[in-house]
Gaussian input, Z-matrix of N, CA and C with variables (Angstrom, degrees):
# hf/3-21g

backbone

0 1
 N
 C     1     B1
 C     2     B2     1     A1
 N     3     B3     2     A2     1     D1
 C     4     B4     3     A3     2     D2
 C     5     B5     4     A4     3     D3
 N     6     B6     5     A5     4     D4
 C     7     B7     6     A6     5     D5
 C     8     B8     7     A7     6     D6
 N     9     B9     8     A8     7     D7
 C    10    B10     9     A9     8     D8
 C    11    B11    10    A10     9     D9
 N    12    B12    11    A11    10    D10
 C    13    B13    12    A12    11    D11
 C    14    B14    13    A13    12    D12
 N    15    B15    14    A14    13    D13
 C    16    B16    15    A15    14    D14
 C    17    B17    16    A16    15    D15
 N    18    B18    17    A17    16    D16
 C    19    B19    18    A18    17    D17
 C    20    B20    19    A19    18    D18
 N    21    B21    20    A20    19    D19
 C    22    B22    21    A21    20    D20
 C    23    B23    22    A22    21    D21
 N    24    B24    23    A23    22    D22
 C    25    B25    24    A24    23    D23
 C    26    B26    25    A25    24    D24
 N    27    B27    26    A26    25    D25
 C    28    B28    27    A27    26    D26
 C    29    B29    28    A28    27    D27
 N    30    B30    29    A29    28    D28
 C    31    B31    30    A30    29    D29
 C    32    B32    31    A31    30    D30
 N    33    B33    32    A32    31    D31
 C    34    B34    33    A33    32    D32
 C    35    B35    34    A34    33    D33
 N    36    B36    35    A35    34    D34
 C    37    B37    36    A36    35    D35
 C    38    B38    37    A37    36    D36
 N    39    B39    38    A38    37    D37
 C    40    B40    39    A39    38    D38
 C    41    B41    40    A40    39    D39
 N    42    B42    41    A41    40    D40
 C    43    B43    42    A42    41    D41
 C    44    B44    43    A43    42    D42
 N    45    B45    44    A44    43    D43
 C    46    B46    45    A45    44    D44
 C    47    B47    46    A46    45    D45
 N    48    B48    47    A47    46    D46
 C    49    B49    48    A48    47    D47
 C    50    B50    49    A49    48    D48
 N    51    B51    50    A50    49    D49
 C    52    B52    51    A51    50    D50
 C    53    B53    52    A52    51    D51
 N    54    B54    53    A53    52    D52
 C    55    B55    54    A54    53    D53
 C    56    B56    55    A55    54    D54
 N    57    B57    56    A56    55    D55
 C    58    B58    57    A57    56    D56
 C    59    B59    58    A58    57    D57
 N    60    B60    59    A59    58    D58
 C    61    B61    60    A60    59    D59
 C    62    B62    61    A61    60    D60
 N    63    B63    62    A62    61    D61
 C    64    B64    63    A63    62    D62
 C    65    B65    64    A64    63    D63
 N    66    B66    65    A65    64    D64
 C    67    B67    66    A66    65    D65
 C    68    B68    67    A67    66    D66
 N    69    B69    68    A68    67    D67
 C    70    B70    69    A69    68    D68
 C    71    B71    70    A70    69    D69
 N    72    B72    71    A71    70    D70
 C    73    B73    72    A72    71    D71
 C    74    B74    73    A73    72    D72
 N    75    B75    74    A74    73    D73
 C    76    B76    75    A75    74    D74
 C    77    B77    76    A76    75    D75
 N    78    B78    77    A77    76    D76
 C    79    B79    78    A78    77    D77
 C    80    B80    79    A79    78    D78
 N    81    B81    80    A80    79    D79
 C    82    B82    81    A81    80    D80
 C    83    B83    82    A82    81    D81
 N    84    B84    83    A83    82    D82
 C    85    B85    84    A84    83    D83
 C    86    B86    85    A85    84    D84
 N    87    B87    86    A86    85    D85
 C    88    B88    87    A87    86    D86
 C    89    B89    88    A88    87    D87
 N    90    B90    89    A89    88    D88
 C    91    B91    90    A90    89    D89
 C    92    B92    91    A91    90    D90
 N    93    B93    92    A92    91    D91
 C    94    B94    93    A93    92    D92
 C    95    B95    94    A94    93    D93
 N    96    B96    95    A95    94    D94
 C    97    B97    96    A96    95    D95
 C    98    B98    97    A97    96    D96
 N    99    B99    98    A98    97    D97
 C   100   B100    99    A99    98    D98
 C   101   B101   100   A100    99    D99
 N   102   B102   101   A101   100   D100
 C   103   B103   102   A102   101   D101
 C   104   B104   103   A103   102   D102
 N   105   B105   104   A104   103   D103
 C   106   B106   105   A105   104   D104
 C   107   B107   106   A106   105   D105
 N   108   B108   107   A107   106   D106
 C   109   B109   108   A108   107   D107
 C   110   B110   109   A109   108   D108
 N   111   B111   110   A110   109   D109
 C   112   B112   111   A111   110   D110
 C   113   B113   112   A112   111   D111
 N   114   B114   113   A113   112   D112
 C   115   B115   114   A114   113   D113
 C   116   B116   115   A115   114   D114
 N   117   B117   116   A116   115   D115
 C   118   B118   117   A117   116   D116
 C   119   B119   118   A118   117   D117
 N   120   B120   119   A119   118   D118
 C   121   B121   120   A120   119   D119
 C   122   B122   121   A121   120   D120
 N   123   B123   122   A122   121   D121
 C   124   B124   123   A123   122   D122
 C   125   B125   124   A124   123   D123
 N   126   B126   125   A125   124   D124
 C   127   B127   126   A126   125   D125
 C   128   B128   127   A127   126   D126
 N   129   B129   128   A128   127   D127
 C   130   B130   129   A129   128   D128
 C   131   B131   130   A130   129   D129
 N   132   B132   131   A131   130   D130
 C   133   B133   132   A132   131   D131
 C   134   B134   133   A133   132   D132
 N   135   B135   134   A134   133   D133
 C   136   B136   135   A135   134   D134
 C   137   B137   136   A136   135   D135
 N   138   B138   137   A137   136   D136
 C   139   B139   138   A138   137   D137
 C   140   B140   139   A139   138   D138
 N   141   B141   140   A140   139   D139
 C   142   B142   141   A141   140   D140
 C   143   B143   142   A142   141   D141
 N   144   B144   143   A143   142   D142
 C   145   B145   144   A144   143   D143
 C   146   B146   145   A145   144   D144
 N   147   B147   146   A146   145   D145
 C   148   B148   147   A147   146   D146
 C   149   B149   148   A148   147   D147
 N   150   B150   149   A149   148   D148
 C   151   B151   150   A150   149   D149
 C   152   B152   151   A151   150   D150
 N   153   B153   152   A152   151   D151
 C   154   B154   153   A153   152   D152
 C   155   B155   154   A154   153   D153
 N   156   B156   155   A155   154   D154
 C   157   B157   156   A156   155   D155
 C   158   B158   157   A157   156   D156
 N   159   B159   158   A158   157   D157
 C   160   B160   159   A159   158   D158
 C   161   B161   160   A160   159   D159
 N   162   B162   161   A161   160   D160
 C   163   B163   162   A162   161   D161
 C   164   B164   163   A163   162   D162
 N   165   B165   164   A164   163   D163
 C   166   B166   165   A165   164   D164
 C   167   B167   166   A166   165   D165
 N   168   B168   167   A167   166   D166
 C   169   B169   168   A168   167   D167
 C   170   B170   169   A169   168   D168
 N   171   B171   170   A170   169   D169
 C   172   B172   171   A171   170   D170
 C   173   B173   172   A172   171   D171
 N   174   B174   173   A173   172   D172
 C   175   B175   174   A174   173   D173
 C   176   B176   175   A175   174   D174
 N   177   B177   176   A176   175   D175
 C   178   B178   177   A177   176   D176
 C   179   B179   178   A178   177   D177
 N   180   B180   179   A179   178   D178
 C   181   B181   180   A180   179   D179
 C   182   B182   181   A181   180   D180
 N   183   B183   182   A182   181   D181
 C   184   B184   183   A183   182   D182
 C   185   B185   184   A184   183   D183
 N   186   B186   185   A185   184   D184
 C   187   B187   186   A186   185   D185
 C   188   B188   187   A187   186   D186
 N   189   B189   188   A188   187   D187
 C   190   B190   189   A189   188   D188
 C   191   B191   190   A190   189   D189
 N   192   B192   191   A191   190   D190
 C   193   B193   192   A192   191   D191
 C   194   B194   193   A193   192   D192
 N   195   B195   194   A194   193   D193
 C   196   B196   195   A195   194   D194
 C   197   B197   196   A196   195   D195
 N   198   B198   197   A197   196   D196
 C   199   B199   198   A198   197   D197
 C   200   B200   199   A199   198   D198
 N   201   B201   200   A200   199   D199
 C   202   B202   201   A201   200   D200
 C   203   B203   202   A202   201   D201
 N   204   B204   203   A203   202   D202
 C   205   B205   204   A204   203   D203
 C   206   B206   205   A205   204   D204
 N   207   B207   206   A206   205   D205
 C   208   B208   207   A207   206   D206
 C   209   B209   208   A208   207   D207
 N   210   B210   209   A209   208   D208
 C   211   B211   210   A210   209   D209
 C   212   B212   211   A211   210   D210
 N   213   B213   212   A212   211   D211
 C   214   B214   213   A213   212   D212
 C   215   B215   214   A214   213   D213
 N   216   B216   215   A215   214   D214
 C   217   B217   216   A216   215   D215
 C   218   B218   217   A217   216   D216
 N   219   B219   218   A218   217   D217
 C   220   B220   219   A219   218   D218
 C   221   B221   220   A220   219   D219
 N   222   B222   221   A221   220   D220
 C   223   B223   222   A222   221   D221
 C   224   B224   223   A223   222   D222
 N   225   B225   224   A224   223   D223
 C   226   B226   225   A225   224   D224
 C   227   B227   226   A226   225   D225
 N   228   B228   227   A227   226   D226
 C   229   B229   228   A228   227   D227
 C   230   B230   229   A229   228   D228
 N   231   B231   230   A230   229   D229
 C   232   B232   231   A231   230   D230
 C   233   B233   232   A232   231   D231
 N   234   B234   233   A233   232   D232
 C   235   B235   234   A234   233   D233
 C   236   B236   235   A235   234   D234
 N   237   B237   236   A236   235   D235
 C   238   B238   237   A237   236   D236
 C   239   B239   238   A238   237   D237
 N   240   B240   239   A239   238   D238
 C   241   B241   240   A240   239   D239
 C   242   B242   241   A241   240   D240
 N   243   B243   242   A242   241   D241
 C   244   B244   243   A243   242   D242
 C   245   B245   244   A244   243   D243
 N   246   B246   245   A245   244   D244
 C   247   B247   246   A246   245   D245
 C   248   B248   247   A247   246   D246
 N   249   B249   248   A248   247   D247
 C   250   B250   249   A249   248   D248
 C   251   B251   250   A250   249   D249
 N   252   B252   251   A251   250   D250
 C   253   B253   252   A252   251   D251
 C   254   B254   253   A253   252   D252
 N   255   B255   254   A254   253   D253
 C   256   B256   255   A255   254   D254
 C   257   B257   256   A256   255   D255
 N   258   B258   257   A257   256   D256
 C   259   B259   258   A258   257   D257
 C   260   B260   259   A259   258   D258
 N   261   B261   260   A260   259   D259
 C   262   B262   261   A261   260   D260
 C   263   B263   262   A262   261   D261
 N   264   B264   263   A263   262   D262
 C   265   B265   264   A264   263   D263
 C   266   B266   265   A265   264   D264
 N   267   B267   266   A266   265   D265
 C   268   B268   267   A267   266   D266
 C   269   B269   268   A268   267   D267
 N   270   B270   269   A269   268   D268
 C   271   B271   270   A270   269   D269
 C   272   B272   271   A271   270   D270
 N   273   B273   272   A272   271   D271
 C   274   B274   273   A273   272   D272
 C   275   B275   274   A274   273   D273
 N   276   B276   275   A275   274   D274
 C   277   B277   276   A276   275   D275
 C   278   B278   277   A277   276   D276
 N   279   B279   278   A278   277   D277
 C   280   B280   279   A279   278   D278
 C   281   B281   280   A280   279   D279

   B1=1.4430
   B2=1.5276
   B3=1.2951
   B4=1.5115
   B5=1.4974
   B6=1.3285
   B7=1.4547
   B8=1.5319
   B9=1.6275
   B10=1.4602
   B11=1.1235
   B12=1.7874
   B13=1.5568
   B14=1.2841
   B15=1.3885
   B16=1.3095
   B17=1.5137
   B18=1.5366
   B19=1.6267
   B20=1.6186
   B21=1.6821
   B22=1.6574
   B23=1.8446
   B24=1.4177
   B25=1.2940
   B26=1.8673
   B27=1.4603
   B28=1.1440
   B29=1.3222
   B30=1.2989
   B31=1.5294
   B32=1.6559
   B33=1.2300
   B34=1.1936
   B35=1.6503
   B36=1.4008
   B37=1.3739
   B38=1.8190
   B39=1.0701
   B40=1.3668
   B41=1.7817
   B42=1.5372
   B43=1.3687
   B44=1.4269
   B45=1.8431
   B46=1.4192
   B47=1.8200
   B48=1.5020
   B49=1.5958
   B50=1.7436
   B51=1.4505
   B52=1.3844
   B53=1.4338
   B54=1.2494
   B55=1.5391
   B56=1.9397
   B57=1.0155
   B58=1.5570
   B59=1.7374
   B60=1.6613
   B61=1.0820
   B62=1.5925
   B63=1.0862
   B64=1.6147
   B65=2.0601
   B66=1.3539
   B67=1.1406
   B68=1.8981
   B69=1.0547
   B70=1.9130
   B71=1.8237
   B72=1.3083
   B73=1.3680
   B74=1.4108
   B75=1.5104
   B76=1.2445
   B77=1.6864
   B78=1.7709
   B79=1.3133
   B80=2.1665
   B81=1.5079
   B82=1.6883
   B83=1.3169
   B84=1.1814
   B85=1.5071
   B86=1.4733
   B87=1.5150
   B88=1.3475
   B89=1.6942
   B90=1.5385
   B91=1.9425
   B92=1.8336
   B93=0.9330
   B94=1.4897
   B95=1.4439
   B96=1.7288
   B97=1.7013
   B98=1.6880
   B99=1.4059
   B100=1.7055
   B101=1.7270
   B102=1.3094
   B103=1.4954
   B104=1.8356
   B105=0.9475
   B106=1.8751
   B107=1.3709
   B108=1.7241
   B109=1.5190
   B110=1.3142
   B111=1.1790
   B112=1.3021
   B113=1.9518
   B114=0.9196
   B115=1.3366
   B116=1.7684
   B117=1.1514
   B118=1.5556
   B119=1.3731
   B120=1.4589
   B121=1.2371
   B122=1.2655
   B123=1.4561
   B124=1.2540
   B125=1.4562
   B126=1.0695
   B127=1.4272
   B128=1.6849
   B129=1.2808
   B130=1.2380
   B131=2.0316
   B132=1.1435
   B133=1.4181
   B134=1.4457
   B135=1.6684
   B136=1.2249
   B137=2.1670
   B138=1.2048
   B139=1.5211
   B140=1.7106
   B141=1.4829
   B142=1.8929
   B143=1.1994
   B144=1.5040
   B145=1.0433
   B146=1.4637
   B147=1.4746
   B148=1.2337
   B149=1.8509
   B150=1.3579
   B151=1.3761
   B152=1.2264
   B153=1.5677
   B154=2.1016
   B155=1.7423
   B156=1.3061
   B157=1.8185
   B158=1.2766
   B159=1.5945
   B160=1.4702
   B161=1.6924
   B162=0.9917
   B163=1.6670
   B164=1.7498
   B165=1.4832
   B166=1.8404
   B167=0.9400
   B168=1.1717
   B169=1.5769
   B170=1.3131
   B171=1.4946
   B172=1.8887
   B173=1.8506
   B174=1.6873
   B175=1.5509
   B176=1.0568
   B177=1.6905
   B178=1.6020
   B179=1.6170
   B180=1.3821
   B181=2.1800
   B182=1.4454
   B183=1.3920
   B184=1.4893
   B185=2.0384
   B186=1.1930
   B187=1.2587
   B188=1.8850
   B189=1.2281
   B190=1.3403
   B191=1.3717
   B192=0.9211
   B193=1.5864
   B194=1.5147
   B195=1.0676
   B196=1.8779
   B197=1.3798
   B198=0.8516
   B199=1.6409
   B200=1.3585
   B201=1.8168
   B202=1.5283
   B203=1.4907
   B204=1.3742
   B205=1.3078
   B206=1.1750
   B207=1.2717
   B208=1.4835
   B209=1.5127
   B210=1.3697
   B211=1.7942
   B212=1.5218
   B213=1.4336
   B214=1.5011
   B215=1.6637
   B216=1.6022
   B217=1.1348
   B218=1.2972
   B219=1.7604
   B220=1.5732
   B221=1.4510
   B222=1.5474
   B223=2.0794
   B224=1.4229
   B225=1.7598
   B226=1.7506
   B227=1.4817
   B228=1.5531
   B229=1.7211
   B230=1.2520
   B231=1.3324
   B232=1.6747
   B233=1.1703
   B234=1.2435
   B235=1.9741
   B236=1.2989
   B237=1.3742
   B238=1.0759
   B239=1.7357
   B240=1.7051
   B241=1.7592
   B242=1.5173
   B243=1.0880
   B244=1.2047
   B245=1.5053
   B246=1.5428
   B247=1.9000
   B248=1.4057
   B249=1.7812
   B250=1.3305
   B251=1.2667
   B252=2.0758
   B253=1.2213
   B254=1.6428
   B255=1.6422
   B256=1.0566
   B257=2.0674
   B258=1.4793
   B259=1.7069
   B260=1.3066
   B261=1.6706
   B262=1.0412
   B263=1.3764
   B264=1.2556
   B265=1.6066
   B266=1.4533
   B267=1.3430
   B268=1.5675
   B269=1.7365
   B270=1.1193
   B271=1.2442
   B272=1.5301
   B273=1.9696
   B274=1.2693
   B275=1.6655
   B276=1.3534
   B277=1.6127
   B278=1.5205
   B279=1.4873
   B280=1.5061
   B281=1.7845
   A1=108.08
   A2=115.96
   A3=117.50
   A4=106.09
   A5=145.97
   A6=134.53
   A7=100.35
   A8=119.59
   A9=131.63
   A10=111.09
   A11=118.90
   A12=108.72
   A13=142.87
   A14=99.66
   A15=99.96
   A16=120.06
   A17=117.73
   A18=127.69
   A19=88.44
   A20=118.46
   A21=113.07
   A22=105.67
   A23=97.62
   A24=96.22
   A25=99.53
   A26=116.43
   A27=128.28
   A28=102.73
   A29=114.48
   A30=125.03
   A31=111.76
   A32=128.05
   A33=107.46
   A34=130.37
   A35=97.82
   A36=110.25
   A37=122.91
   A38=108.97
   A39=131.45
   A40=124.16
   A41=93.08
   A42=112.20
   A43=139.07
   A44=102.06
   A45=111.10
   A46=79.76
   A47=117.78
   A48=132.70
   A49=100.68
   A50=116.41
   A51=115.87
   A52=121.52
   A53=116.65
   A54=149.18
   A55=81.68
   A56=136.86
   A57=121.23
   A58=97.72
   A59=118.57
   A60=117.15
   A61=94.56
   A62=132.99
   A63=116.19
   A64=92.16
   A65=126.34
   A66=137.53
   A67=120.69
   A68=89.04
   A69=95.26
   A70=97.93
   A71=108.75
   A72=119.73
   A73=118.45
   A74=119.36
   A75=130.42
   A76=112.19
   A77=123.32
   A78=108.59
   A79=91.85
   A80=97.68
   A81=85.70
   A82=93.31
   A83=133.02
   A84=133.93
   A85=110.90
   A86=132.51
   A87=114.46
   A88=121.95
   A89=130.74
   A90=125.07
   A91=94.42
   A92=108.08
   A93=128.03
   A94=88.54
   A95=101.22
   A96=114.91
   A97=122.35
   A98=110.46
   A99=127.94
   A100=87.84
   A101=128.74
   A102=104.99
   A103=114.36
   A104=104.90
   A105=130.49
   A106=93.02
   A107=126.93
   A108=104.83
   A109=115.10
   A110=137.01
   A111=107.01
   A112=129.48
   A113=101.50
   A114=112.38
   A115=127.40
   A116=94.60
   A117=107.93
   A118=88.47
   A119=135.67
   A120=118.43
   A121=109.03
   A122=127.69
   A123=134.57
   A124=122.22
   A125=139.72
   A126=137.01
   A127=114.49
   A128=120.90
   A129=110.50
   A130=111.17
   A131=108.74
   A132=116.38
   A133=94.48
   A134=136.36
   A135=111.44
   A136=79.85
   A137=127.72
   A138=134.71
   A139=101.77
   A140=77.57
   A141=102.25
   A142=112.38
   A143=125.87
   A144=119.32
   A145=120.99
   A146=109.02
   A147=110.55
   A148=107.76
   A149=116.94
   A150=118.47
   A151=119.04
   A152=107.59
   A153=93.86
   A154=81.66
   A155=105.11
   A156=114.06
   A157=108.60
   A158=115.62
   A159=138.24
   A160=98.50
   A161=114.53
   A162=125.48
   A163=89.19
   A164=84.37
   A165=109.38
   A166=126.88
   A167=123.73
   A168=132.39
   A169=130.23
   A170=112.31
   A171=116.89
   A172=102.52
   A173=99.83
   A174=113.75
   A175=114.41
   A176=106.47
   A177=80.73
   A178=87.17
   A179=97.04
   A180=139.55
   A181=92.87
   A182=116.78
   A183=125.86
   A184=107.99
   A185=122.15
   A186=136.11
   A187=92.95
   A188=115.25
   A189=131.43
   A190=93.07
   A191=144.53
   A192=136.21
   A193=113.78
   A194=110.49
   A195=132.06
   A196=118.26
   A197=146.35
   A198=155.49
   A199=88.47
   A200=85.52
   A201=127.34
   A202=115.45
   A203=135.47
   A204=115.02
   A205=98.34
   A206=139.63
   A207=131.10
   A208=107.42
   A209=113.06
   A210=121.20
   A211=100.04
   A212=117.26
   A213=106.11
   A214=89.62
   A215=108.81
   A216=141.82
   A217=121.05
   A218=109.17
   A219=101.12
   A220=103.75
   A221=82.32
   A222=90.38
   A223=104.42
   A224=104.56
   A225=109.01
   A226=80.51
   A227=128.01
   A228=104.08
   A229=148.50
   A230=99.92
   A231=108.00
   A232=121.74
   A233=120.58
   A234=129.49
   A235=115.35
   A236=139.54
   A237=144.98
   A238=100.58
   A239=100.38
   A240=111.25
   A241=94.99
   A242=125.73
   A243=147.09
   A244=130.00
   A245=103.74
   A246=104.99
   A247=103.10
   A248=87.72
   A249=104.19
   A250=118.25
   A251=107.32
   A252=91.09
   A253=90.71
   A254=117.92
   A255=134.73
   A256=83.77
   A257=96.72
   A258=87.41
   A259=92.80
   A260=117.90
   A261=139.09
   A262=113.70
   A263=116.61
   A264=132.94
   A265=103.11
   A266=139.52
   A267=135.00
   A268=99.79
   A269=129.90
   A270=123.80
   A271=112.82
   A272=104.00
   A273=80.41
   A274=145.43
   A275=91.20
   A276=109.14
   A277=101.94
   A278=109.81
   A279=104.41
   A280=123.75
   D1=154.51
   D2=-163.13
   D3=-81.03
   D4=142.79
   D5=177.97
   D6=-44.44
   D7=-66.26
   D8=179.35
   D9=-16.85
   D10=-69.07
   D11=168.13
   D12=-73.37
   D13=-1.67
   D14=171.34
   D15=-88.79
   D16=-26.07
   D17=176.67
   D18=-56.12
   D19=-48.12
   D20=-144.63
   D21=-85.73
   D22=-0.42
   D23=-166.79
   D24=-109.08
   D25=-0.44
   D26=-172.68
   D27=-98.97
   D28=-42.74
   D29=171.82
   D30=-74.04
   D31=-5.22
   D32=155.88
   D33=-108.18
   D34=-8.93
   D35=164.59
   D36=-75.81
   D37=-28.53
   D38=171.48
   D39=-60.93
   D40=-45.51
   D41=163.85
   D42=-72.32
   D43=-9.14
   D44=-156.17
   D45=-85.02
   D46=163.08
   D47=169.01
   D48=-32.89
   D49=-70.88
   D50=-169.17
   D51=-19.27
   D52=-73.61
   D53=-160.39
   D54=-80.50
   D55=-38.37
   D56=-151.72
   D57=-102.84
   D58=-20.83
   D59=171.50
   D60=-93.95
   D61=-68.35
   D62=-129.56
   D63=-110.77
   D64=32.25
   D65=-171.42
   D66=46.60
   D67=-178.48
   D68=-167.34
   D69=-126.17
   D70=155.38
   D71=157.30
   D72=-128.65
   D73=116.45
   D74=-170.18
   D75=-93.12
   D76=97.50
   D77=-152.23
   D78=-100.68
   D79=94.41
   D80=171.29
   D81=123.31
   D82=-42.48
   D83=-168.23
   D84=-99.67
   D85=165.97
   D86=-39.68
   D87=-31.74
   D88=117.10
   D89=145.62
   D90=-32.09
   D91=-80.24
   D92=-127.13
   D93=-111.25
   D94=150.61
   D95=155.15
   D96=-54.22
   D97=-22.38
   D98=-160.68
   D99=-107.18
   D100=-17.16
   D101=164.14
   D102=-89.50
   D103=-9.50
   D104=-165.96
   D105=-84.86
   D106=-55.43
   D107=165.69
   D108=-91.37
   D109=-47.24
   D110=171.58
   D111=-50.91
   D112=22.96
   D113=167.15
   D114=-122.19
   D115=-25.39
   D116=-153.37
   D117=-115.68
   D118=-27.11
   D119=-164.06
   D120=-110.10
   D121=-166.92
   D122=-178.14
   D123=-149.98
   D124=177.89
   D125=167.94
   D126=-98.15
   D127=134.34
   D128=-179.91
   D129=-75.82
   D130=140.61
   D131=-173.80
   D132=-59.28
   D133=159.10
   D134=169.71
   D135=-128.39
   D136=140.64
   D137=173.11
   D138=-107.61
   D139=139.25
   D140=162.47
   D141=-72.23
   D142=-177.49
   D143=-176.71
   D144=-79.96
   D145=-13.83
   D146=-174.02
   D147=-91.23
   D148=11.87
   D149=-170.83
   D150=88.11
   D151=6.23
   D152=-161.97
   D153=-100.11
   D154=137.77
   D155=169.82
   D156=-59.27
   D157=137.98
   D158=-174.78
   D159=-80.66
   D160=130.01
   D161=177.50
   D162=-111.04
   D163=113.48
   D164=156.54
   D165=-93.82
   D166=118.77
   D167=164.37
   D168=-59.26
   D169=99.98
   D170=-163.60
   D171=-67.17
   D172=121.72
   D173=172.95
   D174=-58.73
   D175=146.74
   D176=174.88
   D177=-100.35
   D178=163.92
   D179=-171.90
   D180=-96.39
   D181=103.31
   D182=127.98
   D183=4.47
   D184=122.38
   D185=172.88
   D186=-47.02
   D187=119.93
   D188=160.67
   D189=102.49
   D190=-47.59
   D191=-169.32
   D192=-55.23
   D193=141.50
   D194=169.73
   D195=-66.01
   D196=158.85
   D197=157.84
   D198=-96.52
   D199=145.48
   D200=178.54
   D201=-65.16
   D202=133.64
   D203=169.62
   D204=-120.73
   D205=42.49
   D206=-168.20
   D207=-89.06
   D208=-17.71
   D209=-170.81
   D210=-113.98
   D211=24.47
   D212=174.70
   D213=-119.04
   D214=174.35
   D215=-166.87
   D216=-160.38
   D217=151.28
   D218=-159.26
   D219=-72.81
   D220=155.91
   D221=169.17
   D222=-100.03
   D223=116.86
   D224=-157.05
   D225=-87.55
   D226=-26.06
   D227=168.38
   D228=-52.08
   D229=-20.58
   D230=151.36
   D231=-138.95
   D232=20.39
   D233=162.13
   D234=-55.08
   D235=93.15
   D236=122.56
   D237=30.07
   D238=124.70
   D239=178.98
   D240=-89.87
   D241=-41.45
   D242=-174.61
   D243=-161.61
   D244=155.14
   D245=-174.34
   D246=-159.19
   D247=126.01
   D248=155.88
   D249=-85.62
   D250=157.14
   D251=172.10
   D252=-152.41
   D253=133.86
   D254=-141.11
   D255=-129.41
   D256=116.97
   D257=168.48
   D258=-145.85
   D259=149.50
   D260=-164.40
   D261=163.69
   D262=173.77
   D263=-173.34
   D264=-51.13
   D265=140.53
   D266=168.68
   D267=-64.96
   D268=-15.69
   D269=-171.58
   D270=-94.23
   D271=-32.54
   D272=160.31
   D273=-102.75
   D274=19.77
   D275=-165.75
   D276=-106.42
   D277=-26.67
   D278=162.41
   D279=-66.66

């Protein structure tokens, strides 16, 4: 499965009442720092003057290069209040 759908398909499961009332357990995920923001973060809205939200046009990135996250911010709608994180042998944590 593509990372892409998997961030977009995490973010909507995350958001549904279940997971936002009675919490989530993520067993393995985030891999990576780059699935942790593309999951967790967001883009800040940017408004005109009249209030209507500015629609940005996503650049395209040079083959190998990363996107910027410097203008995103967490999404406190499904950001984690807190996390444990338990690593060890599967044998001894089972």
């Amino acid at each position: 499965m593509p990372d892409e759908l998997l961030w977009q398909m995490l973010k909507l499961k995350l958001g549904e009442n279940d997971c936002r009332n009675r919490g989530y357990i993520l067993d393995g995920f985030p891999r990576t720092y780059k699935d942790a923001q593309n999951t967790f973060l967001k883009k800040v809205i940017q408004y005109d003057e009249e209030g209507q939200p500015i629609e940005e046009d996503e650049e395209e990135l040079p083959e190998g290069e990363e996107p910027s996250f410097d203008k995103h911010i967490k999404d406190l709608s499904i950001f984690p209040g807190s996390v444990i994180v338990i690593d060890g042998k599967d044998e001894e944590l089972i």
